[in-house]
C-alpha positions in Angstrom: 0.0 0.0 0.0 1.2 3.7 -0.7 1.4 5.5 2.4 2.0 9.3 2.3 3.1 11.2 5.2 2.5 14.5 6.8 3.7 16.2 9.4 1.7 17.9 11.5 0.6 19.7 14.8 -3.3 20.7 13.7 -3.5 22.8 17.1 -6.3 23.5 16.4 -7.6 21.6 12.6 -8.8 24.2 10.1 -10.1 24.7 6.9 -6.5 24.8 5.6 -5.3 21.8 7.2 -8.4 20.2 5.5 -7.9 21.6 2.0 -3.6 19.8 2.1 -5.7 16.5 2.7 -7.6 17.0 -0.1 -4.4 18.2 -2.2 -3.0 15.1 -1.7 -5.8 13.0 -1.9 -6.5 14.6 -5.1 -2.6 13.9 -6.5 -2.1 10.5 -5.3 -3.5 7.4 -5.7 -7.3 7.0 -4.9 -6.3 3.8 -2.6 -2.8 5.0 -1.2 -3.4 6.0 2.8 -2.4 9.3 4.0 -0.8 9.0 7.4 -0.2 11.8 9.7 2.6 12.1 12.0 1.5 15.2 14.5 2.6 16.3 18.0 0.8 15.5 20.7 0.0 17.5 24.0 2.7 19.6 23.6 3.5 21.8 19.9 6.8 23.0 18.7 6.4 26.7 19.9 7.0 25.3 23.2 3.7 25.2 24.9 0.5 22.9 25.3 -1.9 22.4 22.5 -4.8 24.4 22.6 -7.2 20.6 22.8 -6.1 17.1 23.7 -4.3 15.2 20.7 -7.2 12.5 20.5 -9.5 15.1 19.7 -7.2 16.8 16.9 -6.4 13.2 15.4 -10.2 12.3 15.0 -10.4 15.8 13.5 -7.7 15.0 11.1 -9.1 11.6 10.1 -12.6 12.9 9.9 -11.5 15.3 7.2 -9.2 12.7 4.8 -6.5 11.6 6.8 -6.3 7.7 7.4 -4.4 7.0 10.2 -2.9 9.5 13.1 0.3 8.6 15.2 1.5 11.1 17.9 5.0 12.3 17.4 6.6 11.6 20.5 7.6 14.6 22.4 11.1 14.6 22.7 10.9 15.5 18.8 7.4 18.2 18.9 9.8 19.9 21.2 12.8 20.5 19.3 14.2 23.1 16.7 12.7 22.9 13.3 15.7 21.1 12.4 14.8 18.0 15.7 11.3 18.4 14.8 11.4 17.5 10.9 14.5 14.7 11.5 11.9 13.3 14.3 9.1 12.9 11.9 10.8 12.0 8.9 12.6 8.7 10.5 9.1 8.0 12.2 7.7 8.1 8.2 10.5 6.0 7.2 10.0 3.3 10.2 6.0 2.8 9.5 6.8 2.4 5.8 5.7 5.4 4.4 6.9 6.2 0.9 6.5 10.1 0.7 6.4 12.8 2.7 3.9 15.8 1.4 4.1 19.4 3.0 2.7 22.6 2.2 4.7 25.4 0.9 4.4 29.0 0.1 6.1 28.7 -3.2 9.0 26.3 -4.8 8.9 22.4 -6.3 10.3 19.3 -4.6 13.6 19.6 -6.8 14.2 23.4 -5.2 13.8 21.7 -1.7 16.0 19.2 -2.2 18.5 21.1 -4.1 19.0 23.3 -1.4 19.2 20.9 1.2 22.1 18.9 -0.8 23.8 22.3 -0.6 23.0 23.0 2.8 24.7 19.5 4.1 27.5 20.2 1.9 28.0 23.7 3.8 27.9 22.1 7.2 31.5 21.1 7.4 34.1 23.1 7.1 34.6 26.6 7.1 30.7 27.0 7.3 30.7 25.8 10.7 33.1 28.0 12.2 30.8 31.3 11.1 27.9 29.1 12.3 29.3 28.9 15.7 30.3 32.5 15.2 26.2 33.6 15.3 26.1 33.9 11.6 22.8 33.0 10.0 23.5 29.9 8.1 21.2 30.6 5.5 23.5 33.6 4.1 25.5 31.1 2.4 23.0 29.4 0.9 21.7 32.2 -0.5 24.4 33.1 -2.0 25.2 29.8 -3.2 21.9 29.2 -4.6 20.9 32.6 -5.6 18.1 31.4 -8.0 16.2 30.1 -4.6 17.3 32.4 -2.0 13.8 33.8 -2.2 12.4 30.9 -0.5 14.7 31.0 2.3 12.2 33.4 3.5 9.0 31.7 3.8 8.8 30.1 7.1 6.8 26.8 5.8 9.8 26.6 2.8 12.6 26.6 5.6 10.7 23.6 7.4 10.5 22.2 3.9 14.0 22.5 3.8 14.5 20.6 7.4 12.6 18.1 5.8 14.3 17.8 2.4 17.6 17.2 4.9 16.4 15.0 6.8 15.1 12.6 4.3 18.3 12.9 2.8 20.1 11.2 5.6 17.7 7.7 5.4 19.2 5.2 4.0 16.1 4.5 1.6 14.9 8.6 1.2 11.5 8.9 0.8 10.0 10.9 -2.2 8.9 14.6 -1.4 5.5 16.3 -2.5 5.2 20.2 -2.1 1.6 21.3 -1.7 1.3 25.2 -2.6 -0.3 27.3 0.4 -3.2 29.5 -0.4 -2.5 32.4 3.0 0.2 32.3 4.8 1.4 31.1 8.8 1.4 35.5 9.1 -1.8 35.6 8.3 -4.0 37.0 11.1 -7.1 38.4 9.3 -10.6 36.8 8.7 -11.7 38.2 5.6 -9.5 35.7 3.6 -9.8 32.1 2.6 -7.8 30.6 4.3 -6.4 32.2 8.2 -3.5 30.5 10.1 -3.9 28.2 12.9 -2.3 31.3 15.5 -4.7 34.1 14.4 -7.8 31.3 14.8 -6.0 30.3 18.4 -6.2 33.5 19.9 -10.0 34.2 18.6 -10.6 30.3 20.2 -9.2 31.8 23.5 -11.8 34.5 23.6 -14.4 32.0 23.0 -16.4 30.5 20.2 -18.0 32.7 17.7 -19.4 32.5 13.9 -16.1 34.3 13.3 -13.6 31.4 14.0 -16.8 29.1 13.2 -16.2 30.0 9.7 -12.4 28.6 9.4 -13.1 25.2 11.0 -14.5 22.3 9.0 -17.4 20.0 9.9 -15.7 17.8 11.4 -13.7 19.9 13.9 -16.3 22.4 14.0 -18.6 20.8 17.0 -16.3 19.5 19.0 -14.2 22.7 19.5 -17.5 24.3 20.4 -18.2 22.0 23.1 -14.9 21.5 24.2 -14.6 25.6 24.8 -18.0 25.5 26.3 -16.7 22.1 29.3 -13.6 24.1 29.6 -11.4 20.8 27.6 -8.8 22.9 26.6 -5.6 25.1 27.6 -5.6 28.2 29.9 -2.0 30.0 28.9 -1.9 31.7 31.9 -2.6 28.9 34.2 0.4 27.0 32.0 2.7 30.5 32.6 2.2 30.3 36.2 3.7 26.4 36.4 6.6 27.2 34.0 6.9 30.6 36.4 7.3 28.1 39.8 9.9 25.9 38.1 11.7 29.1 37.5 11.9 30.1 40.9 12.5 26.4 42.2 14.7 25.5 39.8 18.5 26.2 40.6 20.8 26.9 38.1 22.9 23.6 38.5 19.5 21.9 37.9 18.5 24.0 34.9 21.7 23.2 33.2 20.7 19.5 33.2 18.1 20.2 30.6 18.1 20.9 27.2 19.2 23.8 25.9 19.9 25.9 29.1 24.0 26.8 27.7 26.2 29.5 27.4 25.2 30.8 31.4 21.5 31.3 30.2 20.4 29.5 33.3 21.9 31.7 35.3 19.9 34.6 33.2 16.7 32.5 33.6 16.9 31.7 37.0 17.3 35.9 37.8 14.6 36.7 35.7 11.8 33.7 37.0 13.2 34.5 40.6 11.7 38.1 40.3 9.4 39.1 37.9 5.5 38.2 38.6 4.6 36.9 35.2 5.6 34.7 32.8 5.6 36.9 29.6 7.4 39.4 31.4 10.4 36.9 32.5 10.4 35.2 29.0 11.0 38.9 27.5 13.8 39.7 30.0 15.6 37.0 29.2 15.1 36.8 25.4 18.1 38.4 23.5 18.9 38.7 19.7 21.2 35.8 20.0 18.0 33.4 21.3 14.7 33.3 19.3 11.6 33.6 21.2 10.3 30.0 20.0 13.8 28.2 22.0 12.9 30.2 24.9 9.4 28.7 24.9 10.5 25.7 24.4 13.1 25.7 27.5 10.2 26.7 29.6 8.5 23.7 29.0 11.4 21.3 29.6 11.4 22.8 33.0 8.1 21.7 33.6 8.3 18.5 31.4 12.2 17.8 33.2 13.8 15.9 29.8 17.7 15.5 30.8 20.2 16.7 27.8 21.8 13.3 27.6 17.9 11.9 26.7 17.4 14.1 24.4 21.2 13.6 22.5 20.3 9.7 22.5 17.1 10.5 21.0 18.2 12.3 18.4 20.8 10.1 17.3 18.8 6.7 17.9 15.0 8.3 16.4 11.5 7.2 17.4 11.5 3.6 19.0 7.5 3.1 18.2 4.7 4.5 16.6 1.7 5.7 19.2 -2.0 5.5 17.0 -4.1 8.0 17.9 -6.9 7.7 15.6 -7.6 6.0 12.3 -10.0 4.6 9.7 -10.5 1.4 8.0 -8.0 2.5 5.5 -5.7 3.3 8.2 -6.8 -0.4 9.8 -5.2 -2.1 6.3 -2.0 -0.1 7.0 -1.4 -0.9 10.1 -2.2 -4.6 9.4 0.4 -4.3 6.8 3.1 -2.8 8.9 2.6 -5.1 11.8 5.3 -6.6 13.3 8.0 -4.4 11.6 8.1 -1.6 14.3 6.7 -1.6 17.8 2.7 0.1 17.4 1.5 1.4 20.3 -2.0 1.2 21.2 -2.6 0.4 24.6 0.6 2.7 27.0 0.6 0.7 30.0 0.8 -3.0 28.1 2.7 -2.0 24.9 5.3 -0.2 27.0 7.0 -3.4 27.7 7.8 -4.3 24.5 10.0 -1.4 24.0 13.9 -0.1 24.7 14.5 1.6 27.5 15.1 4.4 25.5 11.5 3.6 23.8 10.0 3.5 27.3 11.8 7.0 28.5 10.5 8.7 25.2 6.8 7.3 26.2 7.0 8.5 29.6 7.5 12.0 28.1 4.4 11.8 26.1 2.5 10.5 28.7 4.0 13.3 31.3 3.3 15.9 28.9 -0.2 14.9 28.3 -0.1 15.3 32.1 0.4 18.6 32.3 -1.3 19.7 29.4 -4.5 18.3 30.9 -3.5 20.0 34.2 -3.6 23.2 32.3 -7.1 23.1 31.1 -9.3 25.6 32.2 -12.4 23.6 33.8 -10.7 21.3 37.2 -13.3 18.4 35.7 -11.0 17.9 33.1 -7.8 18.5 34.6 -7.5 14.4 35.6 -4.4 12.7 35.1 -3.1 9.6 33.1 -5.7 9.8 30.6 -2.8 8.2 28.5 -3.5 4.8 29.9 -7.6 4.3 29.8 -8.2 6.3 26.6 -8.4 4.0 23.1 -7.1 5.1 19.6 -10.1 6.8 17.9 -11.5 4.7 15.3 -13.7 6.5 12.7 -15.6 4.4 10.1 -14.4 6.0 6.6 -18.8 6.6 5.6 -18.5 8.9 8.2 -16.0 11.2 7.2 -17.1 15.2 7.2 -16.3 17.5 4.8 
């Protein structure tokens, strides 16, 4: 069977995360399954999802998608460069062939052009003005001039993490570019298409015909009701937990986790000692030399408490399972077909012992996040724990699937 991949977060599924299924659907075979790879209760910005990843993979598979598999932590939390290496070996491990992602502008070729020159500039004398702070992609530019443009769309530069990681498998899978209609910028409602930040923020004020209007039937009830029951992420209750590790956490201790280097724990641990809020000790530390999006994401490892070493064996090991989240009878045939080839996780507490103990730390991170995810929510009904061991993949007949 033809399996295509996508990488995804869906936080929360919209009309544009609806109209790449269809894309694809509509460009590949009418019988080849389209299998999402997409971070769980954690996204790559470093924070919690704004609803639970069972909900978000049911939304997925109600709108094309055949089967969901959660990308384990470890990987949603890492640079665009960790993130697209995580997903790309978990495609390769279930079998897929391809990998399709949406892109402003530019073909497969471009992608993987650049990304053959980019490994080619990593050695060298292009390291030494990496390590120096200079941007990396100033010498592809100029190496590439024809393509530089790209280099400033944000979904072409995770394009371009994907092209290179695919080119490290040993058996690279194909790529497929889907053109964007809109933009991740976009922030207004008065287009086709809006991005999945602008439709957060008008979520977080509650649900209206407004946001209604970029959400597809098959998302579109359940994010009603689960604003209504209070099933979903209060920022400011998740600022206030990152803000107590701040002040609990010493120095010594922050340095243990990834990414605290270069005496920025010190600079954290001054600024979360202090300042009452979150926002406010996130933008005293942040500095031209760190983007916004690491500094995010070191707030949650204090939370989450991933060791450095964990995350370095991670990244040079990959994902040790696949986790299903949701899938379809399609979906059903696939993973029949890739049974007993790579560890499939479907129930956490008896599957976990059928993995390596690396397998079984990167599990305990999903479930810990999903932890504290739900311990964020804004109703204390749904704020209950472990959730990860008595909740089944979603199964969703194929008739049923919403447009």
């Amino acid at each position: 069977m033809e399996a295509i991949a996508v990488i995804a977060e869906f936080n929360p599924f919209h009309t544009g995360h609806a109209y790449l299924l269809s894309e694809i659907r509509r460009q590949r075979p009418s019988d080849a399954a389209i299998i999402v790879l997409m971070s769980g209760a954690f996204v790559q910005r470093g924070e919690p999802a704004l609803f639970d990843k069972w909900h978000r993979a049911a939304w997925a598979v109600g709108s094309g998608a055949d089967a969901v598999f959660e990308l384990p932590a470890v990987y949603a939390l890492s640079s665009a460069a960790g993130f697209a290496a995580g997903g790309v070996r978990l495609a390769s491990r279930l079998s897929c062939n391809s990998l399709a992602c949406g892109v402003e502008t530019g073909t497969a070729n471009d992608f993987l052009r650049l990304a053959k020159t980019a490994l080619s500039l990593s050695s060298g004398e292009s390291i030494k003005t990496a390590t120096a702070g200079r941007n990396q992609t100033e010498d592809l530019a100029k190496a590439l001039p024809e393509l530089a443009s790209l280099l400033e769309q944000p979904n072409a530069l995770l394009a371009l993490e994907y092209a290179k990681a695919i080119l490290h498998l040993p058996s690279p899978l194909s790529l497929l570019t889907i053109p964007r209609t809109g933009s991740h910028a976009e922030t207004g409602f008065d287009q086709p298409f809006t991005s999945a930040s602008a439709l957060r923020r008008e979520l977080e004020k509650g649900f209206s015909p407004k946001s209604a209007a970029y959400l597809p039937s098959a998302s579109r009830g359940d994010i009603e009701a689960l604003l209504k029951t209070g099933a979903c992420t209060d920022y400011g209750r998740y600022g206030d937990f990152v803000s107590l590790q701040g002040r609990l956490m010493t120095p010594e201790r922050l340095r243990r986790l990834p990414a605290f280097t270069e005496g920025l724990e010190n600079r954290w641990h001054r600024a979360f000692s202090t300042l009452p809020t979150y926002d406010e000790a996130l933008f005293s530390v942040k500095t031209k030399r760190y983007a916004f999006s690491r500094l995010c994401r070191m707030g949650a490892y204090t939370v989450l408490q991933p060791s450095q070493d964990f995350f370095d064996k991670s990244y040079r090991e990959g994902p040790q399972y696949g986790r299903i989240l949701a899938f379809n009878e399609r979906g059903a045939a696939f993973l029949k077909e890739i049974k007993g080839s790579f560890p499939i996780i479907t129930k956490a507490a008896q599957d976990k012992k059928i993995l390596s103990p690396l397998g079984q730390a990167q599990l305990d991170l999903d479930i810990r996040a999903n932890d504290i995810q739900a311990l964020c929510f804004r109703s204390a009904s749904c704020r209950k724990g472990h959730s990860d061991y008595y909740t089944s993949p979603r199964y969703l007949p194929q008739e049923n699937r919403q447009g």
